[in-house]
Structure formats: structure tokens, C-alpha cells
N, C-alpha and C positions, 0 to 999 in steps of 0.2 A: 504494500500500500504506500510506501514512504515514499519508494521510486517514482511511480506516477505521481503523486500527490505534491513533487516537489514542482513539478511543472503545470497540472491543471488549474491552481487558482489562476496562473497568469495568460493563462490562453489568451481571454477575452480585448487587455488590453495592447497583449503582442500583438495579437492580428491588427485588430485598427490603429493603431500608433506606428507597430514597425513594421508593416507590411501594406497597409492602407487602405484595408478593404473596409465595406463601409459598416455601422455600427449596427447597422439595418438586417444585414448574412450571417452574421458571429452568431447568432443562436443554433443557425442550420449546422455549423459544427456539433450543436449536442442532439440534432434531431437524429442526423444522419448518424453521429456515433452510437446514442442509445439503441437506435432501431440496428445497427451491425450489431451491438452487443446482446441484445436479448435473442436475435435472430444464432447469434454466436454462442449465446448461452446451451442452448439448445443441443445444437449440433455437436459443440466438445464437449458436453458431459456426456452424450452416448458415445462419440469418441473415445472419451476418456476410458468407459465402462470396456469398450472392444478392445482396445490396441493397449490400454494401462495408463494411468493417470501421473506417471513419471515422465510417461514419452510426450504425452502433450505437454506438459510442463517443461521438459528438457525443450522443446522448441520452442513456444511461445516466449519464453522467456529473452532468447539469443537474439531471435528475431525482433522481438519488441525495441533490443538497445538500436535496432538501426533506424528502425522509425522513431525514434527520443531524439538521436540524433538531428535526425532529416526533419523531423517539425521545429524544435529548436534554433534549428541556422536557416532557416526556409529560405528556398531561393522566390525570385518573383513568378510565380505561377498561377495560372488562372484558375481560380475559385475554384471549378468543378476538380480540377485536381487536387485542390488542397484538401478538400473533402474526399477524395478519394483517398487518400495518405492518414487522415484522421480517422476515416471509419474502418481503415486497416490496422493500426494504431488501437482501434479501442475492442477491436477481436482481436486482437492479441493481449490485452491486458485482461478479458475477458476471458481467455483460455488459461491464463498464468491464475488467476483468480479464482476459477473455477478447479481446476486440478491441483492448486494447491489446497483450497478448500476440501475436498476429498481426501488429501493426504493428511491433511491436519486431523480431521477426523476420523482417522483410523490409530492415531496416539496416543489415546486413550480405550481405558475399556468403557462396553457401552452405559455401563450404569454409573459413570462417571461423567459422560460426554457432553451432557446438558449443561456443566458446571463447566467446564472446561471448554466448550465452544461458548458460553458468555464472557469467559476471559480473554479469551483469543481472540472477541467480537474488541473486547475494553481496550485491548492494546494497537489492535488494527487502529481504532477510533483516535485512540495515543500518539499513532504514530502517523495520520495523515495530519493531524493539526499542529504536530512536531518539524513532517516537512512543510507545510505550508508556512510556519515559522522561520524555518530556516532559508526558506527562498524568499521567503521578507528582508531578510536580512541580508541577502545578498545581490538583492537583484532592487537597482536602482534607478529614477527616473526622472530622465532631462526634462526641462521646462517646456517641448514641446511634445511633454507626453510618452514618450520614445523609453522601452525598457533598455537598461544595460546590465548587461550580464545575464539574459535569461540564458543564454549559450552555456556558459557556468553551471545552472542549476539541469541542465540535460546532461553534462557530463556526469553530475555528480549522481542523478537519478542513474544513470547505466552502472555507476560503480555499486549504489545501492541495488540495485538488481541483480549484478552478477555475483555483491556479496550472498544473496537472496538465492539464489540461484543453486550454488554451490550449498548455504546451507541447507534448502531444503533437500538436494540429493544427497548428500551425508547423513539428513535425521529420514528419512525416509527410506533408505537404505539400514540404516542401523534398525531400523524399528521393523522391516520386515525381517533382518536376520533374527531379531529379538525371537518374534513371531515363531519363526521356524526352529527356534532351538524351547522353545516353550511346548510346544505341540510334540 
């Protein structure tokens, strides 16, 4: 959550300030993104259920750092592409989201799970208003409006990802070995 989260509050004023589109379209980035995300919801969790909730995670995750990138620096491109790059962008955060979801909740046993997916809701919650926090902090704005440094908070979102990334195939790895030496 921290990864995305350090870059989403600032969408709205990237696009109109440092890119110039008008204040009028910038919603269509979350029309188009929601409706790829729930249509995405869909799809990768029966994915996830067929092919294993590692693998789509193992990809969506890689994948995602090049779209953090590429919306972050955004070159001049005509709306319908940008939207195309955002609603790509938000099914893949939507796959990492989802299949880690599934994995988190298999780390516990089930008569615990209830308790332990509210905490893991508390800290998710913790940890987007942490990065929203810290992309305030770093990401600053000239008197014409104009963010600087959101570039910054996309790099930093790809290292929190792949730290993300790496830890979830370690604890989900561990936790099915657990599994199997348990049984």
C-alpha cells in the first residue's frame, strides 16, 4: 500500500500543473482506473486461485515498478494514452493487492484470521497515510502550481515495492514450508 500510496494523492495536481491537461479529465483517470481495477479484481483472483497467488504476485508487482516509473516522468502524450498507462497501472496494483491479500491470509490459522486480517486492514491504513506523509514532504510546489520532485516519490515507491516484493516471497515461502513440515 505504501508504494502506490506515495504517489496517488499527487496525481490530480501532476496532471494539471505538470502536464497541462485540463482540471475538467483528471477524474477520468479514476473512472477509467476503478472500472480496470474491479474488472481486474475479478479476473486475478480466479487467476490467482488457477496458476497460485505467488505467481501473480511475482509479476504484478515487477511490472507495476515500470508503470510508477513511466507515470511519474510522463512524457507529453495524448490523454487517451495516458489513460491507457493508468488503467494498466491500476490492474497491476490491483493484482499485487489482491494476491497479496490471499497470501496474507493464509498466515494465520483460520480461527484467528478475523483478528488478524483487522490488523493487517490497521496497518495497510498506517501505512498509506504514512506514505502520503512522506510524499508531502518531499514533493514540493512552485508558485505556478508545478510539483517538484514527484519523480522522487516514484523512485522511492519502486524501492518500497520491491522491498515489498521480496518480503512477501520470503514470508510466503516460509509459511508454506511451515505448512508442509506441520502436516
Amino acid at each position: 500500500m505504501m508504494g502506490h500510496f506515495l504517489i496517488i494523492p499527487f496525481i490530480n495536481p501532476y496532471m494539471e500543473f505538470n502536464k497541462g491537461y485540463s482540471r475538467s479529465v483528471i477524474p477520468l483517470v479514476y473512472l477509467v482506473g476503478g472500472i480496470a481495477s474491479f474488472a481486474a479484481a475479478v479476473f486475478l483472483g480466479r487467476l490467482s486461485d488457477r496458476v497460485g497467488k505467488l505467481t501473480v504476485f511475482s509479476y504484478c508487482v515487477p511490472l507495476s515498478f515500470i508503470m510508477v516509473i513511466l507515470l511519474t516522468n510522463l512524457p507529453a502524450l495524448p490523454f487517451s494514452v495516458v489513460l491507457a498507462f493508468f488503467a494498466i497501472w491500476f490492474i497491476l496494483a490491483t493484482g499485487r493487492a489482491v494476491s497479496s491479500q490471499i497470501m496474507v491470509s493464509n498466515v494465520v490459522d483460520s480461527d484467528k484470521r478475523g483478528s488478524f486480517m483487522s490488523l493487517n486492514s490497521s496497518v495497510q491504513h498506517l501505512e498509506t497515510g504514512a506514505a502520503s506523509l512522506l510524499a508531502g514532504y518531499i514533493i514540493s510546489e512552485e508558485k505556478n502550481g508545478k510539483l517538484v520532485r514527484y519523480e522522487w516519490v516514484g523512485y522511492i515507491s519502486v524501492l518500497v515495492l520491491l522491498a515489498g516484493f521480496f518480503l512477501g516471497r520470503y514470508l510466503f515461502n516460509a509459511t508454506e514450508s511451515r505448512k508442509v513440515t506441520t502436516t
